[in-house]
C-alpha positions in Angstrom: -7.0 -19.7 -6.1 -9.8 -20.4 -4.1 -9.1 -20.3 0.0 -11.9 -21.4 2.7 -15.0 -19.3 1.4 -12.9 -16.2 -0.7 -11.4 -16.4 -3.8 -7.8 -15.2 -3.5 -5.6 -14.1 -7.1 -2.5 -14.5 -7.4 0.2 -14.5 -9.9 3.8 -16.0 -9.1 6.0 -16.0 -12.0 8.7 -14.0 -12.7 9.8 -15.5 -15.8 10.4 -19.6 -16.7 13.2 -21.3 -14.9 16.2 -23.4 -16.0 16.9 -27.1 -15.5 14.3 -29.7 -13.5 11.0 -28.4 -12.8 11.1 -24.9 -15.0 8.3 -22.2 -14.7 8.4 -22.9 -11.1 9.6 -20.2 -8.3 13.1 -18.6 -8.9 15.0 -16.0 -7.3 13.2 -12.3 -8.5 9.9 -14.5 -8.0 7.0 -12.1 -6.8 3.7 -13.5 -5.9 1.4 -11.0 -6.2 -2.1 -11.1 -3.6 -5.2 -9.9 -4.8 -4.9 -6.4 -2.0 -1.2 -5.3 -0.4 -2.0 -6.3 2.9 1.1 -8.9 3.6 4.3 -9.3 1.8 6.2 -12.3 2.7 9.9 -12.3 1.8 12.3 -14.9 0.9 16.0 -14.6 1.3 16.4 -17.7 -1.4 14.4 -19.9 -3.4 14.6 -23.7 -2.7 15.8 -26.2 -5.2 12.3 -26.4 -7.1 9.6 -24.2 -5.3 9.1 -21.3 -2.7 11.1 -23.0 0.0 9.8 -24.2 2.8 8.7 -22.7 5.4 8.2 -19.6 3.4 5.3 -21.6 1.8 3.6 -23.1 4.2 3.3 -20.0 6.3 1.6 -18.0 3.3 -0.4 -20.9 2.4 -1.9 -20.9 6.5 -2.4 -16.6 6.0 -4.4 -17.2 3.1 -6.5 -19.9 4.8 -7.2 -17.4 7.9 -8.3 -14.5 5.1 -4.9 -13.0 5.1 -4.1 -11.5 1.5 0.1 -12.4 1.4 2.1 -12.0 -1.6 5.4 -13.5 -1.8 8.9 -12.3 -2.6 12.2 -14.2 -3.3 15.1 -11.8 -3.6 17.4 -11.7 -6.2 20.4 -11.2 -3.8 19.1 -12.6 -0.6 22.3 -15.1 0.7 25.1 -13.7 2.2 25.2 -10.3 4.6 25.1 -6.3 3.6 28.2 -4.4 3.2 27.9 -2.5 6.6 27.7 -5.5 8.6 30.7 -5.6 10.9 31.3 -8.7 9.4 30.8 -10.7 6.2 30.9 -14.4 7.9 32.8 -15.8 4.9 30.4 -15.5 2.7 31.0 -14.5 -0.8 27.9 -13.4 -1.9 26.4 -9.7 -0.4 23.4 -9.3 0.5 21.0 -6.2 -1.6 18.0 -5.2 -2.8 16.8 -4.2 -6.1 15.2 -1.0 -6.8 12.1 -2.9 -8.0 12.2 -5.3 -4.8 12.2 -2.4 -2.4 9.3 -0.8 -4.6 7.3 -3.7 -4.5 8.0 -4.5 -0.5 7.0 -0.6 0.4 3.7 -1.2 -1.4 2.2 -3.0 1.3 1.1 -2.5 5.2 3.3 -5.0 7.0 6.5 -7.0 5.7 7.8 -10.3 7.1 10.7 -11.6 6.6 12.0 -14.6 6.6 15.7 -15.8 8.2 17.6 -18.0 9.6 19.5 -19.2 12.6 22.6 -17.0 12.4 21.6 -13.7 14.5 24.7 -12.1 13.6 24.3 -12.1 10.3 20.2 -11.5 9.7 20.2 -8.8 12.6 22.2 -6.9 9.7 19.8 -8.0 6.9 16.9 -6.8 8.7 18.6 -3.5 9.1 19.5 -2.9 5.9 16.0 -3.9 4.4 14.3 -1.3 7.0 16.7 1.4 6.1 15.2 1.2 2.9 11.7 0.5 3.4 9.4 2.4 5.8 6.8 -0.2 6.6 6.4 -2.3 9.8 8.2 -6.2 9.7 7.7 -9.1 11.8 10.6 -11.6 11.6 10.6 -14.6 11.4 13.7 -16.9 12.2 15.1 -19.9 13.8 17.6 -18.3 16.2 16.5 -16.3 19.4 16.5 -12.9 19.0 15.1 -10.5 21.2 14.0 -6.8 20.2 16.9 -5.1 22.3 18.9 -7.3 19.7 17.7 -4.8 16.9 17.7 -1.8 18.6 21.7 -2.5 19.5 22.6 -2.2 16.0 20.0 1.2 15.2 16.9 -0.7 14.0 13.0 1.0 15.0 11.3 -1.5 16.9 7.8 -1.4 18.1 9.1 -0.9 22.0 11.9 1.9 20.8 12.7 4.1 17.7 16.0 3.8 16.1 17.7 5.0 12.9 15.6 3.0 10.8 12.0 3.9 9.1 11.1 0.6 8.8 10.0 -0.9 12.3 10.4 -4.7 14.1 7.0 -4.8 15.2 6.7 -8.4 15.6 9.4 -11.8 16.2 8.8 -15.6 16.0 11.1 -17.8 16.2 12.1 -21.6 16.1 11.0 -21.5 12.8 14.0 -23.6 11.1 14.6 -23.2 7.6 13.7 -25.6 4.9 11.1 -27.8 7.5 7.9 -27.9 7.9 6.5 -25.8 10.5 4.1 -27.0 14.1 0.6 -25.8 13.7 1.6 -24.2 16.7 4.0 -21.7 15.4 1.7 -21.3 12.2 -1.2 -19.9 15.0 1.5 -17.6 16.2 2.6 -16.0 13.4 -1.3 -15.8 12.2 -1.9 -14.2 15.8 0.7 -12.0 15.2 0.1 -10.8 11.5 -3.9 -10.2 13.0 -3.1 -8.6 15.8 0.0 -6.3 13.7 -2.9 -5.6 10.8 -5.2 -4.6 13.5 -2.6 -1.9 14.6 -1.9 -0.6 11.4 -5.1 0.2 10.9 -5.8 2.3 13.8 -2.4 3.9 12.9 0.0 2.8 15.4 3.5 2.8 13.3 2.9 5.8 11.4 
């Protein structure tokens, strides 16, 4: 895949899908970039393809030199177990063994939610509980860090009972729509400026 001036690899298959447009993205998807800088994550696919805005945003961190791989969870919907509450949802929120594998691989996670705090707050928790790596969330709700340090998660300005650490929060991004160049400088800002940090072994 070439992007600007470098030549970025990437292999995003899991396996051939069923019904209209099969071989394309599915849940257990993993788009692998050429180094483990960036992992995006996915709570679910869309209909046909990495849903928006999941692929927009890694499409605009390639373009800036960013190497992003892409994850779409098996069990993304719903909310974890030890969330005070499951908001009538049926399905349960989980990782995989592999997914939490592939995720701890690389230097800086973002995940991508959407515009019920009350539920992703939890899903961010349980994902950092597992995964020692520093996230920047993405999500159309408001949400502030004291947000995720009143239910035990690490952030960058406090640590909590997590490993994993919210080093990083954009919002307005609503899923399923395109995103404002805008917001896509923000969270390239942001994923920079986070990278930079790693580096020089900030959230270790």
């Amino acid at each position: 895949m070439a992007v600007g001036r470098d030549t970025q690899l990437v292999a995003c298959r899991k396996g051939q899908a069923l019904g209209l447009g099969g071989g394309i993205a599915q849940r257990g998807t993993f788009a692998k970039a050429w180094h483990n800088d960036v992992i995006a994550v996915a709570m679910t696919p869309g209909p046909r393809h990495v849903p928006k805005p999941v692929c927009e945003i890694t499409i605009e961190l390639r373009e800036k030199g960013v190497n992003t791989g892409v994850l779409i969870l098996n069990a993304g919907g719903g909310t974890p177990r030890d969330a005070p509450s499951s908001g009538g949802h049926a399905a349960t929120f989980g990782l995989e063994h592999r997914e939490i594998d592939l995720i701890g691989r690389h230097k800086l996670l973002i995940e991508h939610h959407g515009n019920v705090k009350a539920h992703f707050i939890y899903k961010v928790r349980f994902v950092l509980k597992r995964v020692k790596i520093p996230a920047i969330v993405l999500c159309q709700s408001p949400v502030s860090f004291e947000d995720f340090e009143a239910v035990g998660v690490s952030t960058r300005n406090k640590e909590g009972g997590t490993p994993g650490t919210v080093v990083g929060i954009v919002s307005e991004i609503v899923r399923s729509e395109s995103v404002s160049q805008e917001k896509l400088n923000e969270i390239v800002s942001k994923v920079k400026s986070c990278l930079r940090e790693i580096e020089q072994g900030k959230f270790t």
